[in-house]
N, C-alpha and C positions, 0 to 999 in steps of 0.2 A: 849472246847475239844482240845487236844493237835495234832498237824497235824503228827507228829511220834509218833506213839505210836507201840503197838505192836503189835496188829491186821494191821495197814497200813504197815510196813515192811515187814508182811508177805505179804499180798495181792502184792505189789510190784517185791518181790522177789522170790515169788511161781507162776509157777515152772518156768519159764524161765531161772531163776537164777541162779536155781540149775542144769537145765538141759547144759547151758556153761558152770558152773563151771568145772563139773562133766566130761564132753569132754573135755577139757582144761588139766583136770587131767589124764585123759587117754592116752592124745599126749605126754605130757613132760614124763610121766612115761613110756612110752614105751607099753602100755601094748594092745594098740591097733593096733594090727596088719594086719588087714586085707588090701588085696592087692586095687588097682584102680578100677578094675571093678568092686569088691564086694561094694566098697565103694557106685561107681556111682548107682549101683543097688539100695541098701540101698536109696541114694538120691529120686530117683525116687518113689519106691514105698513111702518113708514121704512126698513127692509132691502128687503125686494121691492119696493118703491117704488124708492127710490134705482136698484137695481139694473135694474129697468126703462127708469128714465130714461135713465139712462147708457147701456144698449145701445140705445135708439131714438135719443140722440142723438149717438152713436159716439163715447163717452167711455169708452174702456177704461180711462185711468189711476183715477178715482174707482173704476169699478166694479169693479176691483183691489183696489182701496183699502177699499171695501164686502165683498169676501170674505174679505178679509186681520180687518177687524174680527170676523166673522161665524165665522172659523175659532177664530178667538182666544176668541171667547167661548162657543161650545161646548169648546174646553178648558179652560178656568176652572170651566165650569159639570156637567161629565162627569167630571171627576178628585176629584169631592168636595166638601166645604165646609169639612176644616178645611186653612184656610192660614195657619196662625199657626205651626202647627210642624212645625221644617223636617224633612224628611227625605221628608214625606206626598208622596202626587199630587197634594193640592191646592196644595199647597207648591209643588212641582218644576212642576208647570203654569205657576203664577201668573209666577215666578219665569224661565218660561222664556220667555212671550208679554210680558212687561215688557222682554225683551231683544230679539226678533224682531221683534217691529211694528213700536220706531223706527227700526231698520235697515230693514224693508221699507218706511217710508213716507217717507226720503229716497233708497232706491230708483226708487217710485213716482213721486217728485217729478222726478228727473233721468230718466224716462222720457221716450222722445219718442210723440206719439198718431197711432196706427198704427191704430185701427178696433180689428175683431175680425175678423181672418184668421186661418188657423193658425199662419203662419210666427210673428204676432207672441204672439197667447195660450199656443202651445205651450209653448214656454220658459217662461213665465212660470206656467202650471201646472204644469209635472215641478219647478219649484224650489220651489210652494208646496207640493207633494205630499211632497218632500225633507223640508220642513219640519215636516210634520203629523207624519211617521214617528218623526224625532229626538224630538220630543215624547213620541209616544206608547210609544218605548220608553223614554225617561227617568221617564213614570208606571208605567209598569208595573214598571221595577226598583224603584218606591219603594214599592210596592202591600206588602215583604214586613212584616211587624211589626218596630218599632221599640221594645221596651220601655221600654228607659232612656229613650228623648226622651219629655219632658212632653206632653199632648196639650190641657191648659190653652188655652182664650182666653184673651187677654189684658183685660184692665178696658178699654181701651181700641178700641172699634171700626174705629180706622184702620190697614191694614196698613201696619207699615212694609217700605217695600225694600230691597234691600242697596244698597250704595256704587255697585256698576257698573250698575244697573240705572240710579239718579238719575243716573249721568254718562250713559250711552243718552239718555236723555229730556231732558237738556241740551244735548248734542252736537244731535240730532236737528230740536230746537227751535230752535236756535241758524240751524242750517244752511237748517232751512222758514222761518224768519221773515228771513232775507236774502234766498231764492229768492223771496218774496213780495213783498220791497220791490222786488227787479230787474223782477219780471214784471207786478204789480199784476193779478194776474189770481185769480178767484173760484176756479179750480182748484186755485193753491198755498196760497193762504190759507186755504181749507177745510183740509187736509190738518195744518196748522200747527196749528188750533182743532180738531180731532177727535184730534189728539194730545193736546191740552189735557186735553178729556173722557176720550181713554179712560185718562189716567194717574190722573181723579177715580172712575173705575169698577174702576181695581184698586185704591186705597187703599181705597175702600169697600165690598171684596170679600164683608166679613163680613156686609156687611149688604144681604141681595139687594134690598129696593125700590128702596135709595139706589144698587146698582150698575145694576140694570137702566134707573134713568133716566137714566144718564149715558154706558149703552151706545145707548140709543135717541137720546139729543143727538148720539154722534158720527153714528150713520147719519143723523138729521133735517142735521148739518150740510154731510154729503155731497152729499144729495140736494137738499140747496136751493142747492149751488153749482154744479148745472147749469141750474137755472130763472137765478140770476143771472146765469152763463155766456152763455145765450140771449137775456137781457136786453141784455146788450152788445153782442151780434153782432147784436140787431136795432136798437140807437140809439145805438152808435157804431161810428167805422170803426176797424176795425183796425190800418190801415197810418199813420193818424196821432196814433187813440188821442181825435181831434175827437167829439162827437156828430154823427150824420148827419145826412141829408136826412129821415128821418124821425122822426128829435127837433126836426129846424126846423121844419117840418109842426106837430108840436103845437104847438112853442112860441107860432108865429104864431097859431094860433089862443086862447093864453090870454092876446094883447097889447091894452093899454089905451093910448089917446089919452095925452101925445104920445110916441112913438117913434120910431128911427131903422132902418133897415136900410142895409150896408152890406156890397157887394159887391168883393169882392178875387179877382183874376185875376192869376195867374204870367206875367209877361211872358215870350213865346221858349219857351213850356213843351217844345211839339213839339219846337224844334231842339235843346235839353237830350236828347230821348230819340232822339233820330235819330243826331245826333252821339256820345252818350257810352252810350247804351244806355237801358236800363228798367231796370236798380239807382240809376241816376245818377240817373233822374227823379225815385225812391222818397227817396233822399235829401234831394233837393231839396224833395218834399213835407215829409217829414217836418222838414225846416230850417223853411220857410217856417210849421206848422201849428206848432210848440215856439213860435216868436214870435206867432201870433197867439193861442195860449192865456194868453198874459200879457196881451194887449188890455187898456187900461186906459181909465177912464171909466163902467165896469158894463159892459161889451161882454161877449157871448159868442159863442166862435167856435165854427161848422161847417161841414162837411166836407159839398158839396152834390154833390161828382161830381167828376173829370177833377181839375183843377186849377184849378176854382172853388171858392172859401168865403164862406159871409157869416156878417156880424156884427149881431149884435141888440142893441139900446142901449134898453132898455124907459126909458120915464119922459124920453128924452132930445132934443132938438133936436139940427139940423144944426149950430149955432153950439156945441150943447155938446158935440161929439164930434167934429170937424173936426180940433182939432188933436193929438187923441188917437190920432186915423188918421194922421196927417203925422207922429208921434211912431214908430209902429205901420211907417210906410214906411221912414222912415229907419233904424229897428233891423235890418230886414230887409233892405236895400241893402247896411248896415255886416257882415253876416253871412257870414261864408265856410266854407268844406270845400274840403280836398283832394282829389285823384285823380287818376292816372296821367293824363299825357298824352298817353300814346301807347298804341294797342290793340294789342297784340298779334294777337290774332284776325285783325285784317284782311291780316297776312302771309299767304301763301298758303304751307301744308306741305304736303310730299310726303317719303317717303323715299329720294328720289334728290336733292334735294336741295343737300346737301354735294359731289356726283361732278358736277351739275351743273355750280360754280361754273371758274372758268378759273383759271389759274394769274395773271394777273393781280390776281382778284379775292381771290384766297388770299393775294394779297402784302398787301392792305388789310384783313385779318382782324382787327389790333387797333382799326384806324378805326370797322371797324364794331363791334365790341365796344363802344368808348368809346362811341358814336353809342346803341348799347341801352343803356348805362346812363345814357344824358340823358333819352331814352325814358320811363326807369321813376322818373325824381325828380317825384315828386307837385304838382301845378300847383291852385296856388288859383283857385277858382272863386267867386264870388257871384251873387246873384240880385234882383231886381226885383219891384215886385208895381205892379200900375194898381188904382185902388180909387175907386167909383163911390158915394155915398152919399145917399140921399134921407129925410122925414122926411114924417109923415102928415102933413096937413090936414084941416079940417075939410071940404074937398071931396075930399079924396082919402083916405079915412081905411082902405080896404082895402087890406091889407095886400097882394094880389097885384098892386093900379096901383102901392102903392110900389115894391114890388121892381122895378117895371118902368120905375120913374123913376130906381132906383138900377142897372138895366143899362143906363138912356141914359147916364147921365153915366161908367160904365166907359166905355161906346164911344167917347166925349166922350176921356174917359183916352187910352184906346192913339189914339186917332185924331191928338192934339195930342201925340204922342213918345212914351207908357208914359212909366214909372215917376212915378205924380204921384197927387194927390187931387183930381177933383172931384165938385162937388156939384151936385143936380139943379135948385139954385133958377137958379144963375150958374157961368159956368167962372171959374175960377182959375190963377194964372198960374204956370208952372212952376217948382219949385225947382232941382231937379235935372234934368240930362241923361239921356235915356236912354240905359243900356248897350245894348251890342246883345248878346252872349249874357250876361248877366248878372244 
């Protein structure tokens, strides 16, 4: 599977991406007007916002990630205003939260989401609290008069930063925009795009409209990666990453004459989870749902329950999607995964055990050694799918008789051997044999 593809770009770049762009576009164009106070208002209620959401919807790591911003920028904004010349508070602030946030926010990233218990926030407040203190005793040493440094702006309104702060903010960036491509999820990639902003909010320290609006971009991008966050978790599934049962739901309702649906059932699914456990199922899902996301013909797959999926073929006939299913069957057939063949688990321990065995059975002790490491060499497995596909008419044009034309001809499937395609107008004659756990 390709690691850019066009689903990971998006996931990457929605929304955070769009939500700097989009501000970025509104500054240089002018069209954003508002004064300083409306600004800082704005700031504030996408902080308490954010920060709300995230404890209603038990997302400690953002709302981490919302106080870490929030501390940072009452030191920036408490230590003074001149940060041009070093030696000041505003100096030694700027200079210190450019080096802590992206170390805190590939911390935050490699966190795992624990709620808000004590065991888990405690920690994580005694070391932000650590953090405030170094801070605020490195302003306060710098608080004494500096004669000889110049206290001069520079012509220039963009702070620059020293050498290790830009390697911080490159490491940091580097390290959230990989964790983003692995996870494709709205939490890491916010965090990647609110690094973005807040490194446009200390270059443009000097000048408070233009930082405050790019302090307020990083909390708006937090806070709207939990709304995207629950977007996902209500329309697709998680464990295959499909849209679900209630993205097919809509979809079917915004489908136009002629269309296809197409039901696809895991042959043996239960004996998969009986025999080899519930990781071994999860895999099998997630094998079986990687191949039906590439469905080709305009197919889209989802994820309807259990180890049912169907496919929606808008604009399509059963003649023009049939062999796209029988293309769709055979990728899946030819797909395999490893895993032990033997469970441990099902030995029975005790710690008598060892004193049990007889002096006999102690003389066979490398038999059975050898015999546990046949046990543990990993045994290829593949799998099967039966897939049942119907196609509207002009007497059958609702979509819930089709689906129901397309469960007759799955049962048509398993009932004539599984692993096969047919269709609800005529059966079809088998290509393949059915495996039996397979």
């Amino acid at each position: 599977m390709q690691m850019w593809n066009r689903t990971t770009l998006k996931a990457v770049a929605m929304p955070g991406g769009l939500v700097l762009a989009g501000v970025v576009v509104l500054l240089y164009t002018g069209w954003l007007t508002l004064a300083l106070p409306a600004l800082s208002f704005l700031y504030y209620c996408a902080l308490l916002g954010g920060m709300l959401l995230a404890w209603r919807f038990h997302s400690s790591r953002t709302f981490f990630a919302l106080l870490v911003l929030f501390l940072a920028e009452q030191a920036v904004g408490l230590s003074g205003s001149d940060y041009a010349s070093p030696g000041t508070p505003g100096w030694t602030a700027l200079h210190a939260v450019a080096v802590l946030v992206p170390l805190n926010f590939i911390l935050i990233a490699l966190m795992h989401e624990r709620g808000f218990t004590i065991a888990s926030t405690a920690p994580v407040g005694l070391f932000l609290f650590v953090q405030c203190m170094i801070v605020a005793v490195l302003c306060r040493a710098a608080e004494a008069p500096t004669p000889l440094v110049s206290r001069a702006h520079p012509a220039n309104p963009a702070i620059s930063l020293p050498g290790y702060a830009l390697l911080t903010f490159v490491a940091a960036g580097a390290c959230l925009l990989v964790r983003s491509v692995m996870t494709r999820k709205p939490a890491d990639s916010s965090l990647l795009w609110s690094l973005a902003a807040f490194f446009l909010a200390l270059r443009t320290a000097d000048t408070p409209r233009l930082s405050i609006v790019y302090f307020a971009t990083t909390a708006c991008i937090l806070a709207v990666s939990i709304i995207e966050n629950s977007y996902l978790l209500a329309y697709h599934d998680e464990l295959t990453t499909l849209p679900s049962r209630r993205a097919f739901n809509d979809a079917l309702l915004r489908l136009q004459e002629p269309y296809s649906i197409a039901v696809v059932d895991i042959d043996h699914f239960k004996r998969f989870n009986d025999t080899y456990g519930h990781e071994t199922g999860d895999q099998v899902l997630r094998l079986v749902a990687s191949n039906l996301a590439r469905v080709t013909g305009g197919g889209q797959a989802y994820r309807c329950g259990g180890e049912e999926f169907s496919i929606l073929f808008p604009g399509k006939t059963t003649a023009d999607v049939v062999d796209h299913l029988e293309q769709l069957r055979m990728a899946i057939e030819t797909s395999e995964f490893r895993m032990r063949s033997g469970d441990r688990r099902q030995v029975p321990r005790g710690p008598d055990r060892r004193n049990e065995l007889t002096p006999r059975a102690r003389t066979r002790k490398g038999h059975a050694i050898r015999q546990l490491a046949q046990d543990k060499a990993p045994t290829a497995l593949s799998v099967t799918v039966s897939i049942g596909v119907a196609t509207s008419t002009k007497g059958n044009s609702y979509p819930d008789r089709v689906q129901q034309a397309a469960d007759k001809a799955l049962y048509r499937a398993k009932a004539n051997g599984r692993n096969r395609v047919e269709t609800a107008s005529a059966p079809r004659r088998s290509r393949t044999k059915a495996a039996g756990i397979a």
